[in-house]
GUFIFI-188518 format. One record per residue (C-alpha): residue number from 1; x, y, z; residue in one letter. Coordinates in steps of 0.05 Angstrom, whole numbers, plus 5000, padded with zeros to 4 digits. Layout:
% GUFIFI-188518
+-----+------+-------+------+------+
| pos | east | north |   up | code |
+-----+------+-------+------+------+
| NUM |    X |     Y |    Z |    a |
...
+-----+------+-------+------+------+
***
This chain:
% GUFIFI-188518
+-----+------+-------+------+------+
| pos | east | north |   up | code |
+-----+------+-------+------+------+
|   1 | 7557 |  7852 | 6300 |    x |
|   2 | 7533 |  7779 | 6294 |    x |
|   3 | 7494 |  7740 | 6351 |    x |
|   4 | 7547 |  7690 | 6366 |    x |
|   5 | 7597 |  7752 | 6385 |    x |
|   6 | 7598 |  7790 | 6453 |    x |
|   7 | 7602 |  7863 | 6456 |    x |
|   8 | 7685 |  7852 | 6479 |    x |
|   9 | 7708 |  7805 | 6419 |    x |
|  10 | 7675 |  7846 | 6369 |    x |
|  11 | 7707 |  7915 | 6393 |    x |
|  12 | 7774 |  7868 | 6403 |    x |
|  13 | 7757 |  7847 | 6325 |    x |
|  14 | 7753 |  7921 | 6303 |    x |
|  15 | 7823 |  7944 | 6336 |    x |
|  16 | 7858 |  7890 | 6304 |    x |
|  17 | 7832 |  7907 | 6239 |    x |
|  18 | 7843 |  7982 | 6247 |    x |
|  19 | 7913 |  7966 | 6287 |    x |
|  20 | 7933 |  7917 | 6222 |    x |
|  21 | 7915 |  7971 | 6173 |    x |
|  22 | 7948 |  8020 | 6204 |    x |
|  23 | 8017 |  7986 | 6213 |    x |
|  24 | 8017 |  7952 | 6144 |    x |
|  25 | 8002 |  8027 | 6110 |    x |
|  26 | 8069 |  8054 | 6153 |    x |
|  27 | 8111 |  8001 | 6138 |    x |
|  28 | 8110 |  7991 | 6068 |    x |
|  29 | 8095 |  8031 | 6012 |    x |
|  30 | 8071 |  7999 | 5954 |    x |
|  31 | 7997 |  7993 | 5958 |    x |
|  32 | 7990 |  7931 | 5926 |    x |
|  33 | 8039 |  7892 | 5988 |    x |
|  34 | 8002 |  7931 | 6037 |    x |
|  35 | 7937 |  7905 | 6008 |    x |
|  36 | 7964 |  7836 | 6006 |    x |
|  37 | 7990 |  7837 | 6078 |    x |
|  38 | 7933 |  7869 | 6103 |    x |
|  39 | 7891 |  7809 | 6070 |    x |
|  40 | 7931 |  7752 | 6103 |    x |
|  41 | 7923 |  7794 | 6168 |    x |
|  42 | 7849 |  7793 | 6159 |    x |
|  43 | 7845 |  7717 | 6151 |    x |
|  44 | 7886 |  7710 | 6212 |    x |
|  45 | 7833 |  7746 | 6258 |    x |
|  46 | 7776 |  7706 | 6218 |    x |
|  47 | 7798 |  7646 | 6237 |    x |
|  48 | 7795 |  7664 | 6302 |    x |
|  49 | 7875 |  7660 | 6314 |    x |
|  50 | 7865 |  7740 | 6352 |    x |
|  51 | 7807 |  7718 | 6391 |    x |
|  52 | 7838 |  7650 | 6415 |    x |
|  53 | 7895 |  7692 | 6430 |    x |
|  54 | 7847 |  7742 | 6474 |    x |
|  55 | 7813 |  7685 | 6513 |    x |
|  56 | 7884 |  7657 | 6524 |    x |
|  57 | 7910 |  7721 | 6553 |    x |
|  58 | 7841 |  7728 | 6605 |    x |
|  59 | 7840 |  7650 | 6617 |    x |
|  60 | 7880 |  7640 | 6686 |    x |
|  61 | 7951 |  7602 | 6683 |    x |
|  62 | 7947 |  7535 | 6704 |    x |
|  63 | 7958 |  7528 | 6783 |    x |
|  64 | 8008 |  7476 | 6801 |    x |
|  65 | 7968 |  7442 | 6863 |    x |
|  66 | 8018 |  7419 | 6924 |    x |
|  67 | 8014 |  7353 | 6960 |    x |
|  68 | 7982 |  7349 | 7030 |    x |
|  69 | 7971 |  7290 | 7072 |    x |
|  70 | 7931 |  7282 | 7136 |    x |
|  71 | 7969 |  7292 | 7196 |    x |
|  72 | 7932 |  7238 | 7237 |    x |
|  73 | 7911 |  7152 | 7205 |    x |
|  74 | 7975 |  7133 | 7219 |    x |
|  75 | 8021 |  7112 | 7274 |    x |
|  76 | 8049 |  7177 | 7311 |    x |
|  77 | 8115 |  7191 | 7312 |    x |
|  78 | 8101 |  7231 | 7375 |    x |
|  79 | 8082 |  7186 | 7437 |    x |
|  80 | 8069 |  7249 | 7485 |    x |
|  81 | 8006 |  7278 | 7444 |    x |
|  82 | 7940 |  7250 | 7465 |    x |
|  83 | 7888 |  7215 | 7414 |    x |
|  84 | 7827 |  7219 | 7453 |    x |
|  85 | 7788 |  7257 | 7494 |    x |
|  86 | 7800 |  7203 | 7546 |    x |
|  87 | 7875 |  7207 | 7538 |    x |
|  88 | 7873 |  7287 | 7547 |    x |
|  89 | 7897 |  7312 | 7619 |    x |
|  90 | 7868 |  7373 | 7638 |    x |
|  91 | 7809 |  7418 | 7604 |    x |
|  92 | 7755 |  7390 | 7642 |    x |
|  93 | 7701 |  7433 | 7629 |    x |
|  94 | 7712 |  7430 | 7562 |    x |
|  95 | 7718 |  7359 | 7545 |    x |
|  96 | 7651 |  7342 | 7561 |    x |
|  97 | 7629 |  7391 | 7510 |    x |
|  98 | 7669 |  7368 | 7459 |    x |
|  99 | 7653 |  7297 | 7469 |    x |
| 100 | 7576 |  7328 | 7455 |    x |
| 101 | 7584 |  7357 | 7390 |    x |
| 102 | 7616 |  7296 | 7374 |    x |
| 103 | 7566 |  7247 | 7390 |    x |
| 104 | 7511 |  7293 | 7363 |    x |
| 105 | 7555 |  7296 | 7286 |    x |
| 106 | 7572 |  7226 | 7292 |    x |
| 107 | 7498 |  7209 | 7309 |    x |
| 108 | 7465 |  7253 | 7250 |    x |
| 109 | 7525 |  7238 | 7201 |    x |
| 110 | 7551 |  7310 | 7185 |    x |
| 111 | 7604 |  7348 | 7208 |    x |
| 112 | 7627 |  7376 | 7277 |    x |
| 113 | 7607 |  7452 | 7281 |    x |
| 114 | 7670 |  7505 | 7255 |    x |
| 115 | 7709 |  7517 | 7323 |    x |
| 116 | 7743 |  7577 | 7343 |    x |
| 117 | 7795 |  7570 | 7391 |    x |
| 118 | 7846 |  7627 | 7423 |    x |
| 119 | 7901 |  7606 | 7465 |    x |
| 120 | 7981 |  7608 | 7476 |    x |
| 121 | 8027 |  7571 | 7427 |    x |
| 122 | 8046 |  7502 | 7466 |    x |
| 123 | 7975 |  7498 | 7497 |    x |
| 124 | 7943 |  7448 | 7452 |    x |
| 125 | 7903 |  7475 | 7399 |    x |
| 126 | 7933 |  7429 | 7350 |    x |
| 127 | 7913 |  7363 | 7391 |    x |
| 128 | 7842 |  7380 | 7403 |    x |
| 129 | 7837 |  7387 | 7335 |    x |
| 130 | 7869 |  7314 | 7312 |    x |
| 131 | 7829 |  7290 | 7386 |    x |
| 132 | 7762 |  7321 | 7345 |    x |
| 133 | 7786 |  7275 | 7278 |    x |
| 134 | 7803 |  7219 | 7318 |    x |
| 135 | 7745 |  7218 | 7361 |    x |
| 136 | 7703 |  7212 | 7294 |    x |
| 137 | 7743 |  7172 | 7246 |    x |
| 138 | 7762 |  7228 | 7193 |    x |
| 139 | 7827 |  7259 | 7169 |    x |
| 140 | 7857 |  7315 | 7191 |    x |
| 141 | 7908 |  7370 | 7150 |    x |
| 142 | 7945 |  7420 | 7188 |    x |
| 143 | 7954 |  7486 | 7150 |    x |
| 144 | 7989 |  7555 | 7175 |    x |
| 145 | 7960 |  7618 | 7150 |    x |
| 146 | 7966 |  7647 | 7104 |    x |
| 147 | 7935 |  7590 | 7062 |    x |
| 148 | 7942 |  7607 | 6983 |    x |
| 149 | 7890 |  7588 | 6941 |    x |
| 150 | 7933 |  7532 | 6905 |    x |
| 151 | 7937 |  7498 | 6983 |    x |
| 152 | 7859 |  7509 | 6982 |    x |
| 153 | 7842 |  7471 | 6911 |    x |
| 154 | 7895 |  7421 | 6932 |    x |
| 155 | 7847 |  7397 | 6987 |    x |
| 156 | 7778 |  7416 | 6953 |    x |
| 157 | 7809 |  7353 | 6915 |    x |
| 158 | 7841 |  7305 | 6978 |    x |
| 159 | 7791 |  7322 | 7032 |    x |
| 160 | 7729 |  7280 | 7046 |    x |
| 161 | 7664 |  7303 | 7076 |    x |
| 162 | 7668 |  7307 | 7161 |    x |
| 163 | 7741 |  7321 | 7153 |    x |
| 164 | 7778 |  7357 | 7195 |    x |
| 165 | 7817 |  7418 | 7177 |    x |
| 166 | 7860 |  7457 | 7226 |    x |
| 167 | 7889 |  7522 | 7211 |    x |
| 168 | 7935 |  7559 | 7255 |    x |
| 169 | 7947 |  7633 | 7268 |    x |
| 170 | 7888 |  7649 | 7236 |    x |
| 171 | 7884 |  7723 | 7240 |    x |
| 172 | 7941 |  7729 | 7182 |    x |
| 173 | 7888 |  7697 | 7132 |    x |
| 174 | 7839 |  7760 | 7142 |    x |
| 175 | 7900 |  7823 | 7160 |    x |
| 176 | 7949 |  7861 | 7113 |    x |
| 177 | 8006 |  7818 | 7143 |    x |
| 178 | 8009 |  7761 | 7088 |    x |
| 179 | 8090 |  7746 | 7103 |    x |
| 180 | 8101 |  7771 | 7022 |    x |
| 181 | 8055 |  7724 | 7001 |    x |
| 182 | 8011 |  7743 | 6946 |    x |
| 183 | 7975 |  7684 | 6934 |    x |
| 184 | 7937 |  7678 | 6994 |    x |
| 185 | 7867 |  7673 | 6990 |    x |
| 186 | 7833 |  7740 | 7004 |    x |
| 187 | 7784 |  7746 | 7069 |    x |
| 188 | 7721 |  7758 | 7038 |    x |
| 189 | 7739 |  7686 | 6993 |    x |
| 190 | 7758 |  7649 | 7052 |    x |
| 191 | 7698 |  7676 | 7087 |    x |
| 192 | 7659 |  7648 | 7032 |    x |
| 193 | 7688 |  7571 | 7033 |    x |
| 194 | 7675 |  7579 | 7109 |    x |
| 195 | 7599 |  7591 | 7109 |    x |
| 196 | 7574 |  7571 | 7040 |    x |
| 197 | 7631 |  7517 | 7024 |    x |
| 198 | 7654 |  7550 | 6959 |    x |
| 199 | 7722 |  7562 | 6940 |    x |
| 200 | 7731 |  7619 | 6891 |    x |
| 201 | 7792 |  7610 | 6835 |    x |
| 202 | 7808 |  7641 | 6776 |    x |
| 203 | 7771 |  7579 | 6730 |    x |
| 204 | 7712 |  7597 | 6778 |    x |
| 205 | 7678 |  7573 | 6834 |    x |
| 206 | 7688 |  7498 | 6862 |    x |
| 207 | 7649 |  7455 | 6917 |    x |
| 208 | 7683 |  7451 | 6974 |    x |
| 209 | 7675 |  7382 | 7018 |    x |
| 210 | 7627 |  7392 | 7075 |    x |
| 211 | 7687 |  7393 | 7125 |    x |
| 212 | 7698 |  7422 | 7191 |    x |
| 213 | 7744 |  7478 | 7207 |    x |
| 214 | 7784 |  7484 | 7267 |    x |
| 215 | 7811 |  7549 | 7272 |    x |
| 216 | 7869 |  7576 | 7323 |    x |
| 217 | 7908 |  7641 | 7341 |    x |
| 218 | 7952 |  7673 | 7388 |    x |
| 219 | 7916 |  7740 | 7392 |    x |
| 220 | 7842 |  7753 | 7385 |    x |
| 221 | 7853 |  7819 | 7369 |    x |
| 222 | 7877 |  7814 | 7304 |    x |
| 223 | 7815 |  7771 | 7286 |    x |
| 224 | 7764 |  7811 | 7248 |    x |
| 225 | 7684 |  7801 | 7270 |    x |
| 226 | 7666 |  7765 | 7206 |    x |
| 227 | 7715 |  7720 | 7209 |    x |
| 228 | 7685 |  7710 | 7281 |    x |
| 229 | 7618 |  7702 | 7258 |    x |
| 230 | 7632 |  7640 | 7216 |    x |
| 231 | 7651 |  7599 | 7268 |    x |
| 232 | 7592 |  7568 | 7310 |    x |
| 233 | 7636 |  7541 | 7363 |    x |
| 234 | 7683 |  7585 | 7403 |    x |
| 235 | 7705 |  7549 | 7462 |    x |
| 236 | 7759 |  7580 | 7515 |    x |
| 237 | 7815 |  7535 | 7536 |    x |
| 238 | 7831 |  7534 | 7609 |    x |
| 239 | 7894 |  7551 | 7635 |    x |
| 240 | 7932 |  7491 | 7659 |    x |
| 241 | 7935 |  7484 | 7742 |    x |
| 242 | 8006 |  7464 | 7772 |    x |
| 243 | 7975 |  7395 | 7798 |    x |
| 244 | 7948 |  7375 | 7722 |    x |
| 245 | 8018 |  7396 | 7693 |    x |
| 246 | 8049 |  7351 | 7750 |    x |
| 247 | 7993 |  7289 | 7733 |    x |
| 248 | 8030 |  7304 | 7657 |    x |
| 249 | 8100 |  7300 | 7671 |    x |
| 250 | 8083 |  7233 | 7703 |    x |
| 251 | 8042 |  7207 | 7641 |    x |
| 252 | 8104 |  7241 | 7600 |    x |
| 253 | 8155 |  7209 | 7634 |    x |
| 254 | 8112 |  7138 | 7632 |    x |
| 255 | 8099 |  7147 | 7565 |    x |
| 256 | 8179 |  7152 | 7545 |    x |
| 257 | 8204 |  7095 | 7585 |    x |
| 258 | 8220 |  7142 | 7649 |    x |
| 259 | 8212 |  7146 | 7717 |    x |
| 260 | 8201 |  7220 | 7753 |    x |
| 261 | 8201 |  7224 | 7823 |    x |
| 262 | 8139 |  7265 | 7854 |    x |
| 263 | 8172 |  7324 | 7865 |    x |
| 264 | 8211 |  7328 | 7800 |    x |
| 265 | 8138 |  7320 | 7763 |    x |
| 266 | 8115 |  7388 | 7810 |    x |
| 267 | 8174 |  7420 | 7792 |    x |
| 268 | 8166 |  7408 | 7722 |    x |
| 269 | 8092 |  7429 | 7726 |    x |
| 270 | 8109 |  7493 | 7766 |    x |
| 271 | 8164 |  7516 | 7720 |    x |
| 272 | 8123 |  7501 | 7647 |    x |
| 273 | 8080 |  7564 | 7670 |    x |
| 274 | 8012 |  7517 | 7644 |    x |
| 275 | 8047 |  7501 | 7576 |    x |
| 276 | 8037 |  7434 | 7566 |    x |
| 277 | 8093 |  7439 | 7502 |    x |
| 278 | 8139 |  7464 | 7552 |    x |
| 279 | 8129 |  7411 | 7596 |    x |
| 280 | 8146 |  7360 | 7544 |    x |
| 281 | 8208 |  7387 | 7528 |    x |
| 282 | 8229 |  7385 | 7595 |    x |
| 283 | 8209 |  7312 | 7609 |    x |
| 284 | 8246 |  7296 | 7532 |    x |
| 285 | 8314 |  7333 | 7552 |    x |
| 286 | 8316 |  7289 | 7613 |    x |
| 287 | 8313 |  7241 | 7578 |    x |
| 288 | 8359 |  7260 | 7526 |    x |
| 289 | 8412 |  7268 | 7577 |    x |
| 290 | 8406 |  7196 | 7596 |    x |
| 291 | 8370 |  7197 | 7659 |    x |
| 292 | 8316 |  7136 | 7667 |    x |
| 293 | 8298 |  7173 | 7732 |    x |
| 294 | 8284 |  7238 | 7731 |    x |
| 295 | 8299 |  7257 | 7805 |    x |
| 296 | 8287 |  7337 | 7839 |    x |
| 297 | 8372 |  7342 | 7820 |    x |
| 298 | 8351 |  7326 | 7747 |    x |
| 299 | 8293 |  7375 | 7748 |    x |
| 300 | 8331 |  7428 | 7770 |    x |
| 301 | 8387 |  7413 | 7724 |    x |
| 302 | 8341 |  7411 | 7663 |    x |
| 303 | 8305 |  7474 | 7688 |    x |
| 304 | 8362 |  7524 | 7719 |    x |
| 305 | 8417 |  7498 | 7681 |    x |
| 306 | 8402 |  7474 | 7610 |    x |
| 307 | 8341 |  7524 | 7601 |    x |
| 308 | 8355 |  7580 | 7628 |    x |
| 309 | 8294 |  7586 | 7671 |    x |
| 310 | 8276 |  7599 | 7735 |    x |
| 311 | 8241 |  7546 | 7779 |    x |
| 312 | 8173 |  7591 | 7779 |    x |
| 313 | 8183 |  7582 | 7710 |    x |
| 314 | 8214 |  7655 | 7674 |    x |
| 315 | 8249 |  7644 | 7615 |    x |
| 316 | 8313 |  7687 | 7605 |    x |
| 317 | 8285 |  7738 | 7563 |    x |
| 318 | 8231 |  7748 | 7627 |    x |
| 319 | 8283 |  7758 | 7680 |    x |
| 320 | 8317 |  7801 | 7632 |    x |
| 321 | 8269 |  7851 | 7625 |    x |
| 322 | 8248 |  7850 | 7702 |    x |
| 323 | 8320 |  7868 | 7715 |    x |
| 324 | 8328 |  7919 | 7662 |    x |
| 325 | 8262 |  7964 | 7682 |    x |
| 326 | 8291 |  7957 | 7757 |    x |
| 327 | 8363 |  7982 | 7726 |    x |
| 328 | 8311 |  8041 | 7693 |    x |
| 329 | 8295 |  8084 | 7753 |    x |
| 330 | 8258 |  8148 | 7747 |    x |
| 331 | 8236 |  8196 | 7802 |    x |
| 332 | 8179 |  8245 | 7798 |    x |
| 333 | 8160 |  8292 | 7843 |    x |
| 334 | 8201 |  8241 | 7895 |    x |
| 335 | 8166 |  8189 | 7876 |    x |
| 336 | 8210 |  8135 | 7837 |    x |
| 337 | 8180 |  8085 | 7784 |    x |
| 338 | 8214 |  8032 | 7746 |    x |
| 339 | 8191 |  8036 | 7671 |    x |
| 340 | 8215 |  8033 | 7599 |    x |
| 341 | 8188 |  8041 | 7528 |    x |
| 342 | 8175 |  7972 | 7490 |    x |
| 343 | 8217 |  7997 | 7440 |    x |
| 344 | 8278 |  7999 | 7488 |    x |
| 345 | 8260 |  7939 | 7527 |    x |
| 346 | 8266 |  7894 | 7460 |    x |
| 347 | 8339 |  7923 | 7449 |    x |
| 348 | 8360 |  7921 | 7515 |    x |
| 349 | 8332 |  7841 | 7526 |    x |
| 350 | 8363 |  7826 | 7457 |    x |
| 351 | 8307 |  7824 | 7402 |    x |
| 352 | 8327 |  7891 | 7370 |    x |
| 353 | 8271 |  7942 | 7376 |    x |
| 354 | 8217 |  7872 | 7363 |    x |
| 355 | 8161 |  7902 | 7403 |    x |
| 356 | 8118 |  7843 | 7374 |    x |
| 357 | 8164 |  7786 | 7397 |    x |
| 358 | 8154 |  7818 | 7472 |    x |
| 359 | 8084 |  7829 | 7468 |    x |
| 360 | 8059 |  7765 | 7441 |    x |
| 361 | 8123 |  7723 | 7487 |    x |
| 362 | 8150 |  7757 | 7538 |    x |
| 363 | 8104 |  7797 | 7572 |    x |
| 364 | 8048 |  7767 | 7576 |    x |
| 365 | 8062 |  7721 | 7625 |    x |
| 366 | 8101 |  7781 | 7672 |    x |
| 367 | 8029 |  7812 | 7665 |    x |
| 368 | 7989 |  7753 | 7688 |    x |
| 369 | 8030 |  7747 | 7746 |    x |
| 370 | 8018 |  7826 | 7762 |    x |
| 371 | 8097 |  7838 | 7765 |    x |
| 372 | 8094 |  7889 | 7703 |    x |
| 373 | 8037 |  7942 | 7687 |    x |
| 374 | 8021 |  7976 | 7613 |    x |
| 375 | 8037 |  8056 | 7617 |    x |
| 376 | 8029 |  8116 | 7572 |    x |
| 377 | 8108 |  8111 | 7577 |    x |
| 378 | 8113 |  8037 | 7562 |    x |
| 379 | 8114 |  7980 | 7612 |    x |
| 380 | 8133 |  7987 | 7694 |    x |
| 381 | 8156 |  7948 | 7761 |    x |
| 382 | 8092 |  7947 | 7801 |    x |
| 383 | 8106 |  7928 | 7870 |    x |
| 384 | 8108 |  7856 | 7865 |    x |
| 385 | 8153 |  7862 | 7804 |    x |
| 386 | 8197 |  7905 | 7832 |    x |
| 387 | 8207 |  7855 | 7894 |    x |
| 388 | 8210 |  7796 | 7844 |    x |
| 389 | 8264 |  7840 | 7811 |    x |
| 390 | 8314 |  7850 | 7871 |    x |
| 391 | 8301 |  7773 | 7880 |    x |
| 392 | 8335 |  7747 | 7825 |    x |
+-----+------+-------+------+------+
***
């Protein structure tokens, strides 16, 4: 075998020769054409035609890299999301934290720790991660796992060191549910790019910017413990109390060219059950039913009428499912209980049999208020529910 061959290209060398042989013997036969073909055949793979054709076969196609663009440097179209940490209502513990690890990256010129943050949709995982960009002059991309590896090389190329990157829903990078996407980059990769800063594609291994990572999700359990591990910073977002939500709607409604009344503001704040998202949509469909003033007869309109909500703040599927577990009697040994499967639950509310939609959206909340309990049989009234129930 010469030197300048590996152990693969010469074996690849021999099976052409044998596999030329071969098919020129069976095809023809008159010696002399079969020796001629066979000759021209020969030159072919000594010129190296075969073997470019080998490398070009293992050589990855070439990735056509999308276009992203930072999310914050320009003027928002969105007047209700904060910028900075002084503009943010709410999360009081955890501002001065934040405004730390800040000062301490700005001060020693590298990036802000990898954060970690759980937390409902609406609750403002997104805007702590362009207040973290802002606070420290850098971009900041938005992404939505799963991220493919074509998303990933397209930033290896735009991003900048101490950039932000946020990444929501997290969890679907590292579990088997990849929405039919086969391109996403695999967990052990991504692990890589989030500890080492290497990104792993098919050409082989690039540099990643020194950036920091702002990860978010819905439900910790789906995260996996390395994926965990690699963030340094893991901070827990405080639920929202009814008087910040109320200070909100006022800055909300100031912020839009409104007025709100007092009461309309606590009414707002009650029924946005600590959501700041919701809370913004309520203070933007006053206004775009053309009130200026948002008085407690807008509220309630808004609320009740155009959202289907109760003023404590249960959205229609909610009630639904309070009043269809109190429509579910069952009585044991005299004693009667008011429980369902999920299964039936999502059918009867009208999500047809999506256990996932009410687990992640429409119990939750019934649960923190201690109006439904988990069962072996599914979910049930407990007391409270079942008077919150008979109430509506």
């Amino acid at each position: 075998m010469p030197h300048d061959e590996t152990p693969l290209q010469h074996g690849f060398d021999h099976a052409v020769r044998r596999s030329a042989h071969t098919a020129v013997r069976r095809q023809y036969q008159d010696p002399a054409v079969a020796r001629k073909l066979h000759e021209a055949a020969m030159m072919r793979v000594k010129a190296g035609d075969m073997r470019a054709a080998l490398l070009a076969r293992r050589s990855a196609p070439a990735i056509e890299l999308p276009t992203i663009k930072p999310i914050n440097g320009h003027e928002s179209t969105n007047p209700l999301r904060p910028r900075t940490l002084s503009e943010m209502i709410g999360q009081q513990r955890l501002k001065p934290l934040l405004a730390r690890l800040i000062a301490t990256a700005k001060t020693q010129g590298r990036p802000v720790p990898h954060l970690l943050m759980v937390g409902a949709a609406g609750t403002g995982k997104t805007t702590l991660a362009t207040v973290i960009g802002n606070e420290i002059g850098r971009q900041v991309f938005a992404l939505k796992a799963p991220v493919d590896t074509a998303m990933l090389m397209a930033l290896q190329k735009t991003a900048q060191d101490r950039d932000v990157i946020f990444i929501d829903e997290v969890h679907l990078q590292c579990s088997g549910d990849r929405r039919g996407l086969t391109t996403a980059c695999d967990p052990e990769s991504f692990y890589a790019l989030l500890e080492d800063g290497v990104l792993a594609t098919p050409s082989g291994p690039l540099s990643f910017p020194n950036v920091t990572w702002v990860a978010a999700t819905t439900d910790a359990g789906l995260l996996p413990q390395p994926l965990i591990d690699r963030f340094v910073v893991q901070p827990q977002l405080d639920p929202y109390t009814e008087d910040e939500m109320a200070i909100l709607a006022q800055a909300n409604a100031v912020a839009l060219g409104l007025r709100i009344e007092t009461i309309a503001a606590v009414m707002f704040g009650r029924a946005s059950r600590g959501i700041p998202r919701q809370l913004n949509t309520y203070v933007k469909q006053a206004r775009a039913l053309g009130h200026i003033v948002i008085t407690e007869a807008v509220a309630y309109e808004v609320i009740v009428e155009l959202s289907s909500t109760t003023l404590d703040g249960l959205t229609r599927p909610m009630v639904n499912m309070l009043r269809f577990l109190l429509a579910s009697p069952r009585i044991v040994k005299g004693e009667t209980s008011y429980k369902a499967s999920v299964n039936s639950i999502a059918t009867a509310i009208g999500f047809g049999r999506d256990t996932k939609h009410v687990a992640l959206m429409v119990e939750p909340e019934l649960m923190r208020r201690g109006l439904v309990q988990v069962t072996s049989g599914g979910r049930m009234l407990t007391d409270a529910g079942i008077a919150r129930a008979r109430a509506l």
